[in-house]
N, CA, C and O atoms as CSV, one atom per row, in Angstrom:
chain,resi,resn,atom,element,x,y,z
A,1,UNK,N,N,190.389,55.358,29.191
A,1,UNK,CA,C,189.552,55.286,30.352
A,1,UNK,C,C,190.303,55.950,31.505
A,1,UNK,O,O,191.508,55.862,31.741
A,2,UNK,N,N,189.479,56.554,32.104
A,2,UNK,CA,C,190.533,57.521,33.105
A,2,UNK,C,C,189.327,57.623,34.247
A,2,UNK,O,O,188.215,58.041,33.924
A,3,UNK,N,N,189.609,57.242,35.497
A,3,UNK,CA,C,189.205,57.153,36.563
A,3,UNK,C,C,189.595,58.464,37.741
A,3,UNK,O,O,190.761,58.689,38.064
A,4,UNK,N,N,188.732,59.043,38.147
A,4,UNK,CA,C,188.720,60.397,38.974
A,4,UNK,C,C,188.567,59.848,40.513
A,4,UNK,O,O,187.458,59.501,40.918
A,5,UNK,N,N,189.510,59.797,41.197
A,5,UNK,CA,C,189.570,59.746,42.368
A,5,UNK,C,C,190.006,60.663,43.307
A,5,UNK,O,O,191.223,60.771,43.453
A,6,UNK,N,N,188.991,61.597,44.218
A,6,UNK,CA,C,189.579,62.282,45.204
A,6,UNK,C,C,189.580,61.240,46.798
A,6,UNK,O,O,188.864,60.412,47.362
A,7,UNK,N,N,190.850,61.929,46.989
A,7,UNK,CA,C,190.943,60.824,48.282
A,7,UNK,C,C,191.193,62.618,49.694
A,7,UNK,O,O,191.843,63.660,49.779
A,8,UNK,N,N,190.457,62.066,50.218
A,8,UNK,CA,C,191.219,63.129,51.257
A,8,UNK,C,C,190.878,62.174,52.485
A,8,UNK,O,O,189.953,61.426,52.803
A,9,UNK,N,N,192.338,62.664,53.114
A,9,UNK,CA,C,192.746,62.406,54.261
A,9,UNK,C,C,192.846,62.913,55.692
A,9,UNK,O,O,193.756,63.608,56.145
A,10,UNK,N,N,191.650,62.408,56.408
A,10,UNK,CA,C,191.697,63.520,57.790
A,10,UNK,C,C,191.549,62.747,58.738
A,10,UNK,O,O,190.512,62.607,59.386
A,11,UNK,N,N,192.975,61.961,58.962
A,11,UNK,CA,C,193.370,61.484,60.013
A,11,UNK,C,C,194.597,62.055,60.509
A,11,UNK,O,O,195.572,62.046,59.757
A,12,UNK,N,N,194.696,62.551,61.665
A,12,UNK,CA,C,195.540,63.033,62.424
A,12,UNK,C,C,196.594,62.068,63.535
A,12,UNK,O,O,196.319,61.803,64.705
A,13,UNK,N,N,197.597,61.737,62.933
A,13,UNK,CA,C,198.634,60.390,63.971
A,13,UNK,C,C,198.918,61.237,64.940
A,13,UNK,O,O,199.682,62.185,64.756
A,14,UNK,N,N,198.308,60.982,66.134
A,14,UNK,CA,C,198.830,61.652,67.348
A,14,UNK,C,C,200.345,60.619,68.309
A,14,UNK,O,O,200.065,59.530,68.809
A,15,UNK,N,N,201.839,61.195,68.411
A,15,UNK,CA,C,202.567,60.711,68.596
A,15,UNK,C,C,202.959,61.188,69.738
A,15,UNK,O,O,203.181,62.370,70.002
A,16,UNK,N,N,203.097,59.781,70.800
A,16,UNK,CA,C,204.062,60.296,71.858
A,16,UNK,C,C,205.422,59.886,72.033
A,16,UNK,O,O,206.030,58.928,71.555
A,17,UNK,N,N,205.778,60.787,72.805
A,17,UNK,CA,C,207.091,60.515,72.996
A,17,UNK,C,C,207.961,60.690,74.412
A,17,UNK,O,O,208.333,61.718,74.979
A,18,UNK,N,N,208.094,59.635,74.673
A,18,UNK,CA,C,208.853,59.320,75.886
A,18,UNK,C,C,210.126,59.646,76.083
A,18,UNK,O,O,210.992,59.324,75.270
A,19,UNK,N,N,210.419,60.410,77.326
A,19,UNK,CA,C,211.758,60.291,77.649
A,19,UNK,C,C,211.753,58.529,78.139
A,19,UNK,O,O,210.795,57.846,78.501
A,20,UNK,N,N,213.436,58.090,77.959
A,20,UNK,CA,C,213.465,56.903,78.703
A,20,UNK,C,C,213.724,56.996,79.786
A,20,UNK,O,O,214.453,57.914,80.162
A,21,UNK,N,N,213.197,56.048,80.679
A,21,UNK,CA,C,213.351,55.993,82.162
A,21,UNK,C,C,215.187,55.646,82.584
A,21,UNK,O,O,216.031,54.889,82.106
A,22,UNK,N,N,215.181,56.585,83.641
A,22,UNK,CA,C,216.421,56.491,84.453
A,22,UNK,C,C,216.458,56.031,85.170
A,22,UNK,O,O,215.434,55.841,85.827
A,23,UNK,N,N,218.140,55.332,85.699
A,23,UNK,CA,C,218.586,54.149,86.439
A,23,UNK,C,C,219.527,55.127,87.465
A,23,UNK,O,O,220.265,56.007,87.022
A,24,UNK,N,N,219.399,54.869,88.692
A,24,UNK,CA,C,220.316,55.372,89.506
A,24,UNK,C,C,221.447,54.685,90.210
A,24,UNK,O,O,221.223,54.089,91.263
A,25,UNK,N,N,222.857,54.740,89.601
A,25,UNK,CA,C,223.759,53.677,90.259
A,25,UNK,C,C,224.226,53.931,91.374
A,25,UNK,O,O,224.712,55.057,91.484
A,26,UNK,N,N,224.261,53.071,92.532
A,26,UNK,CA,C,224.676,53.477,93.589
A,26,UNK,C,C,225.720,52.427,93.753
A,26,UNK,O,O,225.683,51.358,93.145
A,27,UNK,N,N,226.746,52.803,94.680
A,27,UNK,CA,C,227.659,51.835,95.102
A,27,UNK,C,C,227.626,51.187,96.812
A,27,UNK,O,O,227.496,52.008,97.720
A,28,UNK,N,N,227.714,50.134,97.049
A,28,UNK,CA,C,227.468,49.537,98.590
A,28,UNK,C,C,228.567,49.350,99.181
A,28,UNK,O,O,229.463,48.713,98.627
A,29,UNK,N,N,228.717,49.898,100.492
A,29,UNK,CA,C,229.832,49.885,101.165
A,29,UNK,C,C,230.403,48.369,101.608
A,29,UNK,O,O,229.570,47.526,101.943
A,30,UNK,N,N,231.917,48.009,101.606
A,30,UNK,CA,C,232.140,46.610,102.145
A,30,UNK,C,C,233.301,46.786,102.763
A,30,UNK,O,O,233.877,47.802,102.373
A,31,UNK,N,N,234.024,46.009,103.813
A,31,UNK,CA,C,234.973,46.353,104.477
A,31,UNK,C,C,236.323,45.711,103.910
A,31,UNK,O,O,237.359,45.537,104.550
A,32,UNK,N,N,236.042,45.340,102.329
A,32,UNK,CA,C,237.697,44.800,101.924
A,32,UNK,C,C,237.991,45.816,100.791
A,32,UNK,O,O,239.194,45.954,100.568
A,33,UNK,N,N,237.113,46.589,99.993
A,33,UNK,CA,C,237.736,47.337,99.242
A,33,UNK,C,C,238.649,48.795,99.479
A,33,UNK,O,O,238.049,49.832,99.765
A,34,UNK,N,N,239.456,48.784,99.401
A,34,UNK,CA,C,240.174,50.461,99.540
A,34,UNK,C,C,239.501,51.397,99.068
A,34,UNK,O,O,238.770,51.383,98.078
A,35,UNK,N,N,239.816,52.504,100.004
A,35,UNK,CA,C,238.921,53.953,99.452
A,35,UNK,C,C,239.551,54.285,98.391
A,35,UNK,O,O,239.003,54.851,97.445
A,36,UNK,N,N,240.840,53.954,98.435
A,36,UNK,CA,C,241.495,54.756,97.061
A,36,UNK,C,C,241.094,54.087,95.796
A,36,UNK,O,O,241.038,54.663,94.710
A,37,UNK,N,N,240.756,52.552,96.053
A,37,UNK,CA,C,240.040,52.046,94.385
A,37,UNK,C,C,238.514,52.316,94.179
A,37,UNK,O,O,237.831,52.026,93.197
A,38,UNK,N,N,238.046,53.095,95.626
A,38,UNK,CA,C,236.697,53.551,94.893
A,38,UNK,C,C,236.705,54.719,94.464
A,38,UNK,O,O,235.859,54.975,93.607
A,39,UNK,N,N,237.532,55.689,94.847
A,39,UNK,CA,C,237.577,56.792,94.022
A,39,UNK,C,C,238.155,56.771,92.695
A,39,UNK,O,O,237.772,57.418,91.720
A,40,UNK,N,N,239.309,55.796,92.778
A,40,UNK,CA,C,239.645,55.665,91.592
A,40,UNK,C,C,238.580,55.614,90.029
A,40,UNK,O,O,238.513,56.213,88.955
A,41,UNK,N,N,237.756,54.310,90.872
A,41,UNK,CA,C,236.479,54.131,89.908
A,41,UNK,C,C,235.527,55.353,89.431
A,41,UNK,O,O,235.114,55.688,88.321
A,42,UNK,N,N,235.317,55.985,90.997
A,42,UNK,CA,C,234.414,57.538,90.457
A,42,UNK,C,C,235.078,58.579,89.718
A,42,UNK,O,O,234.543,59.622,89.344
A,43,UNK,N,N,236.722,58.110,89.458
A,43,UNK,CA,C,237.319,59.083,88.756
A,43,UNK,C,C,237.040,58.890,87.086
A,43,UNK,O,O,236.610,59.624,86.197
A,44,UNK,N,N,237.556,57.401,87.171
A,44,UNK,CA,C,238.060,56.698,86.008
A,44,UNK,C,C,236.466,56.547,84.882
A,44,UNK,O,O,236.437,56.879,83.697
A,45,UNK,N,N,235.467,56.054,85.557
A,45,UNK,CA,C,234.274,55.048,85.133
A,45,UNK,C,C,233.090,56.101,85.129
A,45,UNK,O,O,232.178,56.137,84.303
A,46,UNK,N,N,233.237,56.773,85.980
A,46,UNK,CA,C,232.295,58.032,86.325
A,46,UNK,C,C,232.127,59.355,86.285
A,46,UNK,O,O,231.262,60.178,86.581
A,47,UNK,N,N,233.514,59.313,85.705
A,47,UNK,CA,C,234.132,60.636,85.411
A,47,UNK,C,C,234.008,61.562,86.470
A,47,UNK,O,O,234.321,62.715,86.174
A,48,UNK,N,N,233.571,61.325,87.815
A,48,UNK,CA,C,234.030,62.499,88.789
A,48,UNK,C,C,235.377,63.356,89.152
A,48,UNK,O,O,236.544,62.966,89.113
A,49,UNK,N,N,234.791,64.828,89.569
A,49,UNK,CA,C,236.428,64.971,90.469
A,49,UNK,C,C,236.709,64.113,91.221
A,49,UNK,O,O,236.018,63.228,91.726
A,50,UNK,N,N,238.358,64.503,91.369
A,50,UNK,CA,C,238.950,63.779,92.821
A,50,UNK,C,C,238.034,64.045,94.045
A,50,UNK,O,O,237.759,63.149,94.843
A,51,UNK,N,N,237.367,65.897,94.208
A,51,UNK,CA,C,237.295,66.637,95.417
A,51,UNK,C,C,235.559,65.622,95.598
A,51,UNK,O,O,235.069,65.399,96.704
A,52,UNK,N,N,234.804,65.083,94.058
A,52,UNK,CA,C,233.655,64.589,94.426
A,52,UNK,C,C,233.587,63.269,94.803
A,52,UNK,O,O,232.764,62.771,95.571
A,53,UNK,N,N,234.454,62.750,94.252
A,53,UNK,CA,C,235.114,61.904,94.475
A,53,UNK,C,C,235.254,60.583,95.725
A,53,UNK,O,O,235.075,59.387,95.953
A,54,UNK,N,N,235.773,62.043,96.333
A,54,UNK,CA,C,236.115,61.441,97.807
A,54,UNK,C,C,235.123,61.796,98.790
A,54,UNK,O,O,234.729,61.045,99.681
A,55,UNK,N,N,234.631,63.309,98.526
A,55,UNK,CA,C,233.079,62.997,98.986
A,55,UNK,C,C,232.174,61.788,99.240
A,55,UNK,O,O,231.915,61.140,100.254
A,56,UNK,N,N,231.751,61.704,97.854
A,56,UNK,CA,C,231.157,60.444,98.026
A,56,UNK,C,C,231.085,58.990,98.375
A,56,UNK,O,O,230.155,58.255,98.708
A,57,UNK,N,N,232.986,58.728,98.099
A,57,UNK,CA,C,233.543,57.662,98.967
A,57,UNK,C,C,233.586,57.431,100.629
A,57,UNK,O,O,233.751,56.480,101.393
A,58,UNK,N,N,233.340,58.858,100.730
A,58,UNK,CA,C,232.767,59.185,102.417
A,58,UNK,C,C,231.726,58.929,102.880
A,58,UNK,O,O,231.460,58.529,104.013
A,59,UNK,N,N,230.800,59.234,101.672
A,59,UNK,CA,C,229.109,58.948,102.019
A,59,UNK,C,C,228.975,57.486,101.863
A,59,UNK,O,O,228.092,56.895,102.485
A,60,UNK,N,N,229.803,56.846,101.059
A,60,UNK,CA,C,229.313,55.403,100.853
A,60,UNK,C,C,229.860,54.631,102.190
A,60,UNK,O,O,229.264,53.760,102.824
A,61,UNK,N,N,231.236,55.219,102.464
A,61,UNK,CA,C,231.427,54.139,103.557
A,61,UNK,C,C,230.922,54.408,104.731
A,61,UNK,O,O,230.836,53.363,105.377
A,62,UNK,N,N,230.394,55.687,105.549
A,62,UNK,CA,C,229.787,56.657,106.493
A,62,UNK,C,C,227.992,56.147,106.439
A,62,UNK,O,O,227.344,56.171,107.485
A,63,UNK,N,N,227.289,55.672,105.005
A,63,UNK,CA,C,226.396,55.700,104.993
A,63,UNK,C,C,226.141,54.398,104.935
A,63,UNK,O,O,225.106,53.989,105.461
A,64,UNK,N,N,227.011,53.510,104.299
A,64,UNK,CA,C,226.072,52.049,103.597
A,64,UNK,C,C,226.409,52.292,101.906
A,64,UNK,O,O,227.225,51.746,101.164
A,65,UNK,N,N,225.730,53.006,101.749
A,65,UNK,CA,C,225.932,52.971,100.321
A,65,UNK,C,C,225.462,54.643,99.362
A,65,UNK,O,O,224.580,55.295,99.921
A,66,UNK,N,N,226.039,55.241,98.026
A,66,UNK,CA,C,225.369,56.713,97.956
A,66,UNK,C,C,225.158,56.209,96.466
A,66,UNK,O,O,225.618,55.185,95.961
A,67,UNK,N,N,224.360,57.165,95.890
A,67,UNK,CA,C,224.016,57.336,94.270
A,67,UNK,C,C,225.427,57.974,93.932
A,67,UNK,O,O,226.016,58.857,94.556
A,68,UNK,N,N,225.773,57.383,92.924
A,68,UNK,CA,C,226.712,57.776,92.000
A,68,UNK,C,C,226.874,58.583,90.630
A,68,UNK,O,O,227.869,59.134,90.159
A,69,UNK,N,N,225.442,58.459,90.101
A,69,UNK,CA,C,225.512,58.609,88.719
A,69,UNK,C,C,223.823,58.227,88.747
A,69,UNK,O,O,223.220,57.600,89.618
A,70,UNK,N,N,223.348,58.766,87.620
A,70,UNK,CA,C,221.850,58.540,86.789
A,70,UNK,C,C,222.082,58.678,85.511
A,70,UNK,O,O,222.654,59.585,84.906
A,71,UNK,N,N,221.448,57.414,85.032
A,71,UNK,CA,C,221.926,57.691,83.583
A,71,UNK,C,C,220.604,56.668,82.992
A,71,UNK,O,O,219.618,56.224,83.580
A,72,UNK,N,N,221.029,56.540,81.711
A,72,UNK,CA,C,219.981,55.752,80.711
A,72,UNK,C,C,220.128,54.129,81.229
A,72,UNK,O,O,221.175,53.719,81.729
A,73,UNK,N,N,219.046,53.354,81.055
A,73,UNK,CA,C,219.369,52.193,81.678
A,73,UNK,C,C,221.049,51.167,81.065
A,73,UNK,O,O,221.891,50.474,81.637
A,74,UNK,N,N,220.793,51.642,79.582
A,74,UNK,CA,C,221.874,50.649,78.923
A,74,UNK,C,C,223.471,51.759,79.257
A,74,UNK,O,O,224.476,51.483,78.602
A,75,UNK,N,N,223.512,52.559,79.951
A,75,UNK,CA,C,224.574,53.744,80.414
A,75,UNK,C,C,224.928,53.042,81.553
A,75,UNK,O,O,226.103,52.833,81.852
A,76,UNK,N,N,223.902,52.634,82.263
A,76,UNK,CA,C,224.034,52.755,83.880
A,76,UNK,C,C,224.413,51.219,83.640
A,76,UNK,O,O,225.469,51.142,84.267
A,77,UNK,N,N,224.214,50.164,83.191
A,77,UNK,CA,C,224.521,48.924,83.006
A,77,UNK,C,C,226.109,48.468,82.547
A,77,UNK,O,O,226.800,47.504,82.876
A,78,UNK,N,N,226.296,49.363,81.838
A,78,UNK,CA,C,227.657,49.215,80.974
A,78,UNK,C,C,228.601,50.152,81.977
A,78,UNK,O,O,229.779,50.072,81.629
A,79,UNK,N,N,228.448,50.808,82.850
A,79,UNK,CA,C,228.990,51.353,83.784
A,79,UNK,C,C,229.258,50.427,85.264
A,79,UNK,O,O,230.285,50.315,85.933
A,80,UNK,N,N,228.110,49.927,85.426
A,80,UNK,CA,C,228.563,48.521,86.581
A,80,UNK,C,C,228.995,47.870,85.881
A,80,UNK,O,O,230.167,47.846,86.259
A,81,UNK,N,N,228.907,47.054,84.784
A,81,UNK,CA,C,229.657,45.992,84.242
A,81,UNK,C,C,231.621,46.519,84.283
A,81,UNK,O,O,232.589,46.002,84.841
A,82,UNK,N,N,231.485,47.621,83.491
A,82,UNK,CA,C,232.885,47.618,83.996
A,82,UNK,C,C,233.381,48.355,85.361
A,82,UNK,O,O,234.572,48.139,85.586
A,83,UNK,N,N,232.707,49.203,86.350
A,83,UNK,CA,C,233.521,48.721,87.290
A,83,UNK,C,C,233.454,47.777,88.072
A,83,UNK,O,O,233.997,47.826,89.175
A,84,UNK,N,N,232.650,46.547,87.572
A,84,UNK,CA,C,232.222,45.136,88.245
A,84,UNK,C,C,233.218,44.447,88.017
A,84,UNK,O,O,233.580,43.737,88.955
A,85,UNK,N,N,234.110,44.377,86.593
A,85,UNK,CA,C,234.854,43.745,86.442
A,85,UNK,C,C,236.077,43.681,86.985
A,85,UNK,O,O,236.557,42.732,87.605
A,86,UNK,N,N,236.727,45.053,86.656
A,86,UNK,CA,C,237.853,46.154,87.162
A,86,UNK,C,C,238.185,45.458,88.611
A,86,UNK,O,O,239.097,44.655,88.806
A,87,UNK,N,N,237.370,45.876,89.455
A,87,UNK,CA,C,236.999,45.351,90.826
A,87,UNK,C,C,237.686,44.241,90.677
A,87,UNK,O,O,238.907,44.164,90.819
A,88,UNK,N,N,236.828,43.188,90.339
A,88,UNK,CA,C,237.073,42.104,90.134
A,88,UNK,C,C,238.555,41.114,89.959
A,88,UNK,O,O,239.254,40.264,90.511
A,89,UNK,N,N,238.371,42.106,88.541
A,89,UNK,CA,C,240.284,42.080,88.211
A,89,UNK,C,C,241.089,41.987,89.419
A,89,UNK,O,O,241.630,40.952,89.807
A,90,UNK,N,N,241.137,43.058,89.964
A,90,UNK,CA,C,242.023,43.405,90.990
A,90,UNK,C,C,241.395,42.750,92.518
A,90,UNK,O,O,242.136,43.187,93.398
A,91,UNK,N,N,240.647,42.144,92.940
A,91,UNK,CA,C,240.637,40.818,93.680
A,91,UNK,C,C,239.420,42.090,94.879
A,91,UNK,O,O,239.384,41.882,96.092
A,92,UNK,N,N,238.888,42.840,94.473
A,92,UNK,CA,C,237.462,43.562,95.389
A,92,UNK,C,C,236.447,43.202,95.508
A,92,UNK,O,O,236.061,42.785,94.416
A,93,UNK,N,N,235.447,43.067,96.516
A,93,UNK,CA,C,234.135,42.242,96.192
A,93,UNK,C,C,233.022,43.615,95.862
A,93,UNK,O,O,231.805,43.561,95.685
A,94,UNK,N,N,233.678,44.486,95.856
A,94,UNK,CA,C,232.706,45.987,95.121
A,94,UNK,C,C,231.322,45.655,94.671
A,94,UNK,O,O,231.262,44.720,93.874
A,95,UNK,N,N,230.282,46.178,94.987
A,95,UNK,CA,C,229.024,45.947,94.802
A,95,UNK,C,C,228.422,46.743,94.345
A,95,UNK,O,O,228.811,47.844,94.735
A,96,UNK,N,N,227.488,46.802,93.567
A,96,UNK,CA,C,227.212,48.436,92.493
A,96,UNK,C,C,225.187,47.364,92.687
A,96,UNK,O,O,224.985,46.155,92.807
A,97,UNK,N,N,224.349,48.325,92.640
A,97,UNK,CA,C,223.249,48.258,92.360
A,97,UNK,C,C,222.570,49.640,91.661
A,97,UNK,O,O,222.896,50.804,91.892
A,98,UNK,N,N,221.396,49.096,90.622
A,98,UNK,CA,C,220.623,49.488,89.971
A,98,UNK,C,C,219.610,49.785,90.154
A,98,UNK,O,O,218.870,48.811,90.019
A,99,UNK,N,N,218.687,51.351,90.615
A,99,UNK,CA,C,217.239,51.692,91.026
A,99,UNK,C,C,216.479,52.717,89.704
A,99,UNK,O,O,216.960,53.631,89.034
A,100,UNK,N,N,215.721,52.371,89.706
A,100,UNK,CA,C,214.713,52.995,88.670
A,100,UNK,C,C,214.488,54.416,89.706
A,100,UNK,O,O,214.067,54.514,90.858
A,101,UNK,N,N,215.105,55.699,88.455
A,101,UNK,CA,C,214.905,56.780,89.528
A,101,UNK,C,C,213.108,57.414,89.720
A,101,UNK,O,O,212.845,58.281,90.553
């Protein structure tokens, strides 16, 4: 016994695909941390130059606070966590916040 089955298939899976949304880390200016341990951090954590470095350690303390970095949310998280800690370690009240760019 042999059974004849045509099957055709005309469904088309239409797939999207998302970039993931980006996080913009910025750092907030405070009057007990040293400039030299925030550059340190944009050196070390952020991989900046020295020359951007200190730029931006200018803009943060001149401004309030500057973007540092944009990255993937679980990038930008694991990046404050450790220079949250670091900070920490070493007795800074360093403040890092997280904006959906």
């Amino acid at each position: 016994m042999s059974i004849d089955v045509d099957v055709i298939i005309d469904e088309k899976i239409k797939t999207e695909i998302q970039e993931p949304k980006r996080y913009k880390v910025l750092i907030i200016n405070d009057d007990q941390t040293p400039m030299e341990w925030v550059i340190g951090i944009l050196m070390e954590i952020f991989r900046h130059s020295r020359e951007t470095a200190e730029k931006l350690t200018l803009q943060i303390h001149n401004e309030g606070s500057s973007v540092v970095g944009i990255y993937t949310y679980e990038v930008a998280e694991q990046k404050v966590l450790e220079s949250t800690t670091a900070s920490r370690n070493q007795g800074f009240p360093l403040q890092f916040r997280l904006e959906e760019e």
